[in-house]
N, C-alpha and C positions, 0 to 999 in steps of 0.2 A: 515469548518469555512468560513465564508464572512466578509466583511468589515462593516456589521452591529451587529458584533459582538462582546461582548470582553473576550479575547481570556485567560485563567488560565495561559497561559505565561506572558501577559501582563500584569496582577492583581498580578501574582507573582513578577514582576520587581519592581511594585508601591511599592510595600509591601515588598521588600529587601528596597528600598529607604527610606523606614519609620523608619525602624530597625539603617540602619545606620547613618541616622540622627541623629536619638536616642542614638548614641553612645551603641547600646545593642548587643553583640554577638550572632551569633545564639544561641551557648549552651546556654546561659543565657534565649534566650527570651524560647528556647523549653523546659526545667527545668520550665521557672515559669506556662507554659501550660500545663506540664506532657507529652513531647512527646520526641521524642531524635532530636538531632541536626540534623540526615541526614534527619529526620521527616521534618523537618520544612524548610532543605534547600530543600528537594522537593519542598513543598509547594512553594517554593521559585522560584524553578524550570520553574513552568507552569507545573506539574506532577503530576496526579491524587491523591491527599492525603486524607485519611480520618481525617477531623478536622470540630467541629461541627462550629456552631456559635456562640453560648458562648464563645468558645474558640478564634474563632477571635475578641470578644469584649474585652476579656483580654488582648490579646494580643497588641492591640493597647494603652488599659488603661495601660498595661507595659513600653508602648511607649512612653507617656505622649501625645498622639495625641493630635493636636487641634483640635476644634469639626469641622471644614470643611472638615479638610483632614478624618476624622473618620467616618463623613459622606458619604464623595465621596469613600473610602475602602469598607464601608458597603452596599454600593448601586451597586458597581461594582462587589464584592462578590455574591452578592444578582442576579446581571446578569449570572454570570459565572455558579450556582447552576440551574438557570433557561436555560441555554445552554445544558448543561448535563443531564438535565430531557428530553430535547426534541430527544436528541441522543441517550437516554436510549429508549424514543419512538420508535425512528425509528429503532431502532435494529442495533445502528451501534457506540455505545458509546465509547467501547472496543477496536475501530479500527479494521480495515478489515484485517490485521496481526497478530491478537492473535490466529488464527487457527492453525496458523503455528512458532507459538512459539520454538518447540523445533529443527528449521530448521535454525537459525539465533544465532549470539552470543547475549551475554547480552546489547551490547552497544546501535543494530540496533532499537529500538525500540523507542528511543529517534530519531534518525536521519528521522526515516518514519513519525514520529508526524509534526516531523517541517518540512519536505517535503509534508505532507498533507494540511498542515494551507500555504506554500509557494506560490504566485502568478506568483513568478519570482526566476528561478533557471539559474544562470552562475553556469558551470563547465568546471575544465582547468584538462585534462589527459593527462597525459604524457605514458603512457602504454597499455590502453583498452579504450576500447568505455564505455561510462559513462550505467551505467548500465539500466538508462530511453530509451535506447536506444538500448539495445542488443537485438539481435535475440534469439528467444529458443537456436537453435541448436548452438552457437555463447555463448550464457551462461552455455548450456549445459560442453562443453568444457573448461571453466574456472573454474567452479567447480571441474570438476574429477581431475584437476592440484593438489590442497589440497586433495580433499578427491577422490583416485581414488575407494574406496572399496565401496562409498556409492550407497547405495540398490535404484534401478531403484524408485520405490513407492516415497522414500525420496528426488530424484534427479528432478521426475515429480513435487513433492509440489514445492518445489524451485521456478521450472518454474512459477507456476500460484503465486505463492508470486510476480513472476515480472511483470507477464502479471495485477496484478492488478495496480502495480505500473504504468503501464505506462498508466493506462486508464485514468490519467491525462492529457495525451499529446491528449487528444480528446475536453477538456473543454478552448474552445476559450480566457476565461479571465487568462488561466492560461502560462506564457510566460518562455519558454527553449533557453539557449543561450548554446553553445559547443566550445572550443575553443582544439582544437585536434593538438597536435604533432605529426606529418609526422611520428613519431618511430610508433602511433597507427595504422597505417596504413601497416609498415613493419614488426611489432611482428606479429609471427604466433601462437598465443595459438589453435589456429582450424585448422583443416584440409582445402587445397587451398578452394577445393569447398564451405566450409561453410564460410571460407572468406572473397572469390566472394558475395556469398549471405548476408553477412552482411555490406559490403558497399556497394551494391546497396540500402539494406535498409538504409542506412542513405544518400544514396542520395534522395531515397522518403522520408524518411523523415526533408530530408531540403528542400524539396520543400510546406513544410506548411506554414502557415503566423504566426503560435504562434511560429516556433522553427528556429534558427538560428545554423546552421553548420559551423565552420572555421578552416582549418587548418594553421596550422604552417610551414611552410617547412625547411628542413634542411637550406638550403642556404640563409636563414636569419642570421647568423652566430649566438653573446653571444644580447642574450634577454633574461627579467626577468624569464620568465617562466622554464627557466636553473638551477634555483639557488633556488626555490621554490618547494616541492612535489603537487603532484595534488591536489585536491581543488575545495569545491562548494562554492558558495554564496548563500543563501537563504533567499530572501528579502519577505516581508509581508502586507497584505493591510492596509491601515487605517481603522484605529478601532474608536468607537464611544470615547466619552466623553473626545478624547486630548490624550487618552491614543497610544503610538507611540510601535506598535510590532518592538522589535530590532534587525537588520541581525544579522543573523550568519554565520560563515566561518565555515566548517566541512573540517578537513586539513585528509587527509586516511594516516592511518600505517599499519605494517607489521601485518600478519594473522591476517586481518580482525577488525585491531581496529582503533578508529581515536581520535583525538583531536578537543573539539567544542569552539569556539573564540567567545566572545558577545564583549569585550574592543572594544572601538570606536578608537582608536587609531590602535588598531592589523585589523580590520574592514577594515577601512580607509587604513591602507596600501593593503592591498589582492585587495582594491578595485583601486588603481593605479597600478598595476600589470596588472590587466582586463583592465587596462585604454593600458597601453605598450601594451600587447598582441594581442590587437586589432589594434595596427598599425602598425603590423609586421606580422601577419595575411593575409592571403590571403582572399581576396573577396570570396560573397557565389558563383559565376560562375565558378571561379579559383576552388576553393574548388572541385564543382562538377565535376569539369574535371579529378582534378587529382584522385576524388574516382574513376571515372570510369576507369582512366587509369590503376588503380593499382588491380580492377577489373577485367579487360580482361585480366592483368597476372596470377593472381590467378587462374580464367578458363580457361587458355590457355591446 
């Protein structure tokens, strides 16, 4: 997705706005459409839903739309249908994830969309290196932690599920912040040697111009990032016609699930948190010192 596009998240927010205007419940408005509720909260979502256009003509005449906002629904619709064809063209409509479907829980599939449409990822870890950022053999290792039984074949998918994720950290307009507690650096889920080799790779890779590296060090004493679980930010380009793609915060829980925040309110604080963190933060030179340093113990 680019910023000359608009994006099924963003037509879905317009289009919860209209509803609740409307004073109409989901169930209510997917009942007078014939679809079910979660049918329609997808839609709602920015999540690929089958619903024709007649049915969003109704759905709006449910609405009592006035004829501008019903206009500007229909026309952005009409974009979004046109976005999707071109994606179906290119062979890439399904996401570059759906290969590896039965390799990921049910949640990840939402967090990969809106990591693909993101331009701008802050993430704050307090335990691993954020996964745009792992080594094979460095991911290898954190897997076999849950699952140490799984089959070489299924362990190797994994891998290229992440080597594609990160073929984003190659596309210039797209911008990685990292904001890393010193514990990431002291947990061992790999062996020393693969360690070593995974911060040195994040000292090459804080030396690009899109991604920024910072750690936290213990001797900063109580800072927010204490009293918060890990956490990304995922911010999004401007989109044609006013229409505003809105952050989201992806908070991670236990085995593998997480919680996603749109509330401007819940937003806005995660986003003074990033604000603290980064002034308690070591600079990215400090930073690379201390990977290295922790580096040469690893390979010692």
């Amino acid at each position: 997705m680019t910023g000359s596009t608009v994006s099924r998240r963003a037509f879905g927010k317009f289009l919860r706005q209209i509803r609740e205007s409307a004073g109409k419940t989901a169930l209510a408005a997917g009942l007078h459409i014939e679809v079910s509720k979660a049918t329609l909260l997808r839609l709602e979502d920015g999540i690929p839903t089958k619903i024709a256009t007649s049915q969003l003509k109704d759905l709006l005449d449910f609405y009592g739309a006035a004829a501008e906002v019903r206009s500007d629904a229909l026309s952005l619709w009409d974009e979004v249908k046109e976005q999707s064809k071109a994606q179906q063209q290119q062979g890439n409509s399904k996401g570059f994830w759906r290969p590896y479907a039965d390799q990921y829980e049910a949640h990840f599939p939402h967090y990969l969309r809106l990591e693909t449409a993101a331009n701008r990822v802050t993430s704050h870890q307090l335990v691993m290196a954020p996964g745009l950022l792992q080594t094979p053999d460095y991911r290898r290792s954190v897997i076999r932690i849950d699952e140490p039984d799984l089959s070489a074949v299924d362990l190797e998918r994994r891998i290229e599920l992440t080597a594609r994720r990160q073929a984003r950290l190659d596309e210039p307009n797209f911008q990685l912040e990292v904001l890393l507690s010193e514990a990431v650096l002291r947990h061992q889920p790999a062996s020393p040697d693969v360690m070593a080799r995974q911060l040195l790779s994040l000292v090459d890779a804080g030396g690009r111009e899109n991604i920024s590296i910072r750690v936290i060090p213990f001797r900063v004493g109580p800072h927010q990032g204490l009293t918060v679980k890990s956490f990304t930010l995922l911010e999004f380009p401007r989109l044609d016609r006013g229409l505003v793609e809105p952050p989201v915060v992806y908070v991670e829980g236990a085995s593998n699930t997480g919680v996603y925040h749109e509330r401007n309110d819940v937003v806005d604080r995660y986003g003074r948190t990033i604000s603290a963190l980064r002034a308690v933060a070591l600079n990215e030179q400090c930073t690379k010192d201390l990977l290295l340093q922790y580096a040469k113990e690893y390979a010692a």
